[in-house]
Backbone as JSON, one array per atom type, in Angstrom:
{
  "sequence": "XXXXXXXXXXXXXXXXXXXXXXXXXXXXXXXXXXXXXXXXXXXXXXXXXXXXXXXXXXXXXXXXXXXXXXXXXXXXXXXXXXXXXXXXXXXXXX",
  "N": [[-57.36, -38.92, -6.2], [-56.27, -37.73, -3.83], [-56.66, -35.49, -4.38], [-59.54, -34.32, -2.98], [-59.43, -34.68, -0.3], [-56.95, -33.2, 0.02], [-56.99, -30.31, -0.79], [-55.03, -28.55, -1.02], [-52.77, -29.12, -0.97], [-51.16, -29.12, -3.72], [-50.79, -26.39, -4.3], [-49.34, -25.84, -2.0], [-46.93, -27.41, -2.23], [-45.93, -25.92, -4.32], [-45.54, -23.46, -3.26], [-43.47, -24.5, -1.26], [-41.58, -25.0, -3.12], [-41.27, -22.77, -4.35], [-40.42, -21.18, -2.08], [-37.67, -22.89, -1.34], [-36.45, -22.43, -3.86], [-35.46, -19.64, -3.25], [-34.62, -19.56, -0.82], [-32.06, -21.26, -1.74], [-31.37, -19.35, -3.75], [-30.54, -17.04, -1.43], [-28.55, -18.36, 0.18], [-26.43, -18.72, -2.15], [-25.75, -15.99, -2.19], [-25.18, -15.38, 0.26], [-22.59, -17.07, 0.21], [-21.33, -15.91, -1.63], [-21.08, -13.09, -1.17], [-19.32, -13.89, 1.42], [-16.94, -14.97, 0.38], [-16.41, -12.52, -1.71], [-15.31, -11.19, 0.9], [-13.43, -12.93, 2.0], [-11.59, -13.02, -0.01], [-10.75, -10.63, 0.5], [-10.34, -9.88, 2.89], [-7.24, -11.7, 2.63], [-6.08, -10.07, 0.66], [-5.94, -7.76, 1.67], [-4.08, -8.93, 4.02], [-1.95, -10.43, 2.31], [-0.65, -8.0, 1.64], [0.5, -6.57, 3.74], [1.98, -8.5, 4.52], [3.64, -8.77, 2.56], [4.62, -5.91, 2.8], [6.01, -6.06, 5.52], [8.04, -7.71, 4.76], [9.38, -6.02, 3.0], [10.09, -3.71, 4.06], [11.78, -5.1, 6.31], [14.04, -5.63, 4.16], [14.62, -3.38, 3.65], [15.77, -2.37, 6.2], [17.39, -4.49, 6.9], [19.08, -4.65, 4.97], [20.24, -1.88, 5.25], [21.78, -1.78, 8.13], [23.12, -4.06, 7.54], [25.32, -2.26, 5.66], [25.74, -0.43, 7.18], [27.07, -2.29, 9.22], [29.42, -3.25, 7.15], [31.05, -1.03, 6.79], [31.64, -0.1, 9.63], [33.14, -2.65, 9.59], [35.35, -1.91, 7.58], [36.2, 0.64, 9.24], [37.43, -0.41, 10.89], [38.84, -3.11, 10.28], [40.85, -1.14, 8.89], [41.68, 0.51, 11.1], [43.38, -1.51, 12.38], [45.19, -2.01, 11.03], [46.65, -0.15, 10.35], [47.92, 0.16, 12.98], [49.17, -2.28, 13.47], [51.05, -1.28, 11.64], [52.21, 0.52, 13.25], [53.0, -0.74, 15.2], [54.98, -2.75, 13.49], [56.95, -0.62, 13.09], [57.92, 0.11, 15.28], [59.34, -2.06, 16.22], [61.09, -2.03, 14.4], [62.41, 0.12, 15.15], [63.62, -0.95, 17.41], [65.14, -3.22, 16.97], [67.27, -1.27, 15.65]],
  "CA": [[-57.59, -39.54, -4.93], [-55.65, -36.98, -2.58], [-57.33, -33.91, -4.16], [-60.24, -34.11, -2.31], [-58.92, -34.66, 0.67], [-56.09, -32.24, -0.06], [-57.06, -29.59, -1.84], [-54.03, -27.15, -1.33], [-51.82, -29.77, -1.73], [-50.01, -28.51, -5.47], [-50.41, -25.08, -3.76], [-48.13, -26.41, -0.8], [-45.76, -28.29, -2.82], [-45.85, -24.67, -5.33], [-45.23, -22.68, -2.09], [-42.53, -24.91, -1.01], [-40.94, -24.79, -4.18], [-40.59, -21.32, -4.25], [-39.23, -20.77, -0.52], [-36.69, -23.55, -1.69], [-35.39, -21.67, -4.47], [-35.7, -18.45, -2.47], [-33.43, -19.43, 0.4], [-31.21, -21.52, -2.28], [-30.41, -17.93, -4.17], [-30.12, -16.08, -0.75], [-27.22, -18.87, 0.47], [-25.44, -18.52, -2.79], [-25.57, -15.08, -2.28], [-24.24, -15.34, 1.11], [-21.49, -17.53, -0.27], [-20.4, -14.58, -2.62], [-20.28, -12.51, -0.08], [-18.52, -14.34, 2.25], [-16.1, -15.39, -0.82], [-15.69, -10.94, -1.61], [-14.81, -10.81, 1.97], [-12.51, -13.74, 2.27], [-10.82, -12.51, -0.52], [-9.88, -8.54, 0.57], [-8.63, -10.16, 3.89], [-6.46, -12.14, 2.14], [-5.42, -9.13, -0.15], [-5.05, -7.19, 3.08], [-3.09, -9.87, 4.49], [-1.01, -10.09, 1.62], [0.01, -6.89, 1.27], [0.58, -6.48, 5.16], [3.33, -9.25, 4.41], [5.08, -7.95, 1.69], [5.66, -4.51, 3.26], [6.73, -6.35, 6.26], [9.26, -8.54, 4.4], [10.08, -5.23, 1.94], [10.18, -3.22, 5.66], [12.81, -5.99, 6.98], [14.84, -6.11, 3.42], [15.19, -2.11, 3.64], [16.26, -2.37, 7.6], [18.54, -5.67, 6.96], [20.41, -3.82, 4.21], [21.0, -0.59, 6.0], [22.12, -3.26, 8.91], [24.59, -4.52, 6.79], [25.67, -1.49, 5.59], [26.56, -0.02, 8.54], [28.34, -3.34, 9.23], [30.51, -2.76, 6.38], [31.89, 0.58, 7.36], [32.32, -0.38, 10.8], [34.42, -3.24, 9.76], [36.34, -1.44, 7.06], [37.16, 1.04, 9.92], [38.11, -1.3, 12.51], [40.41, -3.11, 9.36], [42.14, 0.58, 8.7], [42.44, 0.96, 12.57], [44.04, -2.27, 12.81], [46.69, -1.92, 9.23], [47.8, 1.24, 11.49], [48.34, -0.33, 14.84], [50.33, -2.72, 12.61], [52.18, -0.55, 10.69], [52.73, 1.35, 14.43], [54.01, -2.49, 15.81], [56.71, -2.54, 12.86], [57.92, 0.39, 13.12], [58.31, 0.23, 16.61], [59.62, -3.08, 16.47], [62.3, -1.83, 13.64], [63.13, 1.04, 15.97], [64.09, -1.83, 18.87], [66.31, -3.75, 16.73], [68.29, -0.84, 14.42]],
  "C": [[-57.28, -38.57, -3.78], [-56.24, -35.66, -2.69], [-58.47, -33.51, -3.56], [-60.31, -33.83, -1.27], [-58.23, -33.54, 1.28], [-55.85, -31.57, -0.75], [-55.68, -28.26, -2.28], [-52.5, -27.89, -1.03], [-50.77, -28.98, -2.77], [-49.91, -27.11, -5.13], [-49.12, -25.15, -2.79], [-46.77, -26.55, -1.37], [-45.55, -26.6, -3.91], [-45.19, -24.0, -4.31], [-43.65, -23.24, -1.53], [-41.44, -25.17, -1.62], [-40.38, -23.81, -4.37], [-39.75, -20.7, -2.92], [-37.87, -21.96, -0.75], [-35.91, -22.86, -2.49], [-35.17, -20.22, -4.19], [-34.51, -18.65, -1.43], [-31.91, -20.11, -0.66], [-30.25, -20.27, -2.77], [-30.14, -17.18, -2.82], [-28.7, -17.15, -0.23], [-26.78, -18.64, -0.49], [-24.99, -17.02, -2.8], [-24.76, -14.71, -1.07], [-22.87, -16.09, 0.94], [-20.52, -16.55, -1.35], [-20.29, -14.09, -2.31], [-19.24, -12.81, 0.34], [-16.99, -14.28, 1.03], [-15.25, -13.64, -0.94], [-15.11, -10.84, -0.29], [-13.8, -11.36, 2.22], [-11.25, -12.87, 1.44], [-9.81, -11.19, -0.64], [-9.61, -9.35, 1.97], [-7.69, -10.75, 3.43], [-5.53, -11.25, 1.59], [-4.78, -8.81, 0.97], [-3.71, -7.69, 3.85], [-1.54, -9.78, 4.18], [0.33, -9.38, 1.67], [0.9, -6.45, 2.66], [1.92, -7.63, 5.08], [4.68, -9.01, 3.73], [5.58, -6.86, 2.05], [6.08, -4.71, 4.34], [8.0, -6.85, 5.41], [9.76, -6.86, 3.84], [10.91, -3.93, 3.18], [11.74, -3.68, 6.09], [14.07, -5.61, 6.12], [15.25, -4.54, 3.71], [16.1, -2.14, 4.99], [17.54, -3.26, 7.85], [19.83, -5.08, 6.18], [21.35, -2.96, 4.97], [22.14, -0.92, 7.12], [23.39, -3.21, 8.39], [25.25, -3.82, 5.7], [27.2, -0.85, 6.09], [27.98, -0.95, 9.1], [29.67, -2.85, 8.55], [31.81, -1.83, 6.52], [32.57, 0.09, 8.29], [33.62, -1.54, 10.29], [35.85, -2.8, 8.68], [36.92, -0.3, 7.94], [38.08, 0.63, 10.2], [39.39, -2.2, 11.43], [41.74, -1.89, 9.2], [42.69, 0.15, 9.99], [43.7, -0.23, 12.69], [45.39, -2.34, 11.88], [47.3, -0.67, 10.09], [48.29, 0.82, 12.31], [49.04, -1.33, 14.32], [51.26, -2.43, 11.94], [53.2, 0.12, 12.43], [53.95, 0.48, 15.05], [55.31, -2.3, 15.49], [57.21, -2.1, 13.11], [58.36, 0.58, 14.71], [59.74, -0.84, 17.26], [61.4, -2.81, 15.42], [63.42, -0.88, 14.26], [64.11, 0.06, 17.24], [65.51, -2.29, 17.99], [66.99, -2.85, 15.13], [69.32, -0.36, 15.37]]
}
């Protein structure tokens, strides 16, 4: 009934078939892209985090390090200036 009418019809619908699965494989292909790309910023990201945090943990240590020292000086200094007290204090009342 329609082929007379519409002879390029099943050509059409053939044609339209094929630009359908034509743009279908080029979006999945842009989806795998996109997907490789997502994925190395992410890496990037990542990695950009951990050598901040690993960055921080080296810098926090050293940090509290340093601390250390300083306050095992500043202890010494102060077991002296105590010992100095006593003895000062033993000198008053001998």
């Amino acid at each position: 009934m329609y082929r007379g009418l519409y002879p390029h019809l099943p050509f059409q619908i053939d044609r339209n078939i094929a630009q359908l699965e034509q743009n279908a494989t080029t979006v999945q292909s842009d989806i795998d892209e996109m997907h490789r790309r997502v994925l190395g910023i992410i890496r990037e990201r990542t990695d950009l985090l951990k050598n901040t945090v690993e960055k921080y943990l080296v810098a926090e240590s050293r940090s509290l390090k340093d601390q250390e020292g300083n306050l095992k000086l500043e202890l010494a200094n102060i077991q002296v200036s105590s010992q100095i007290q006593i003895y000062r204090v033993s000198l008053v009342y001998m």
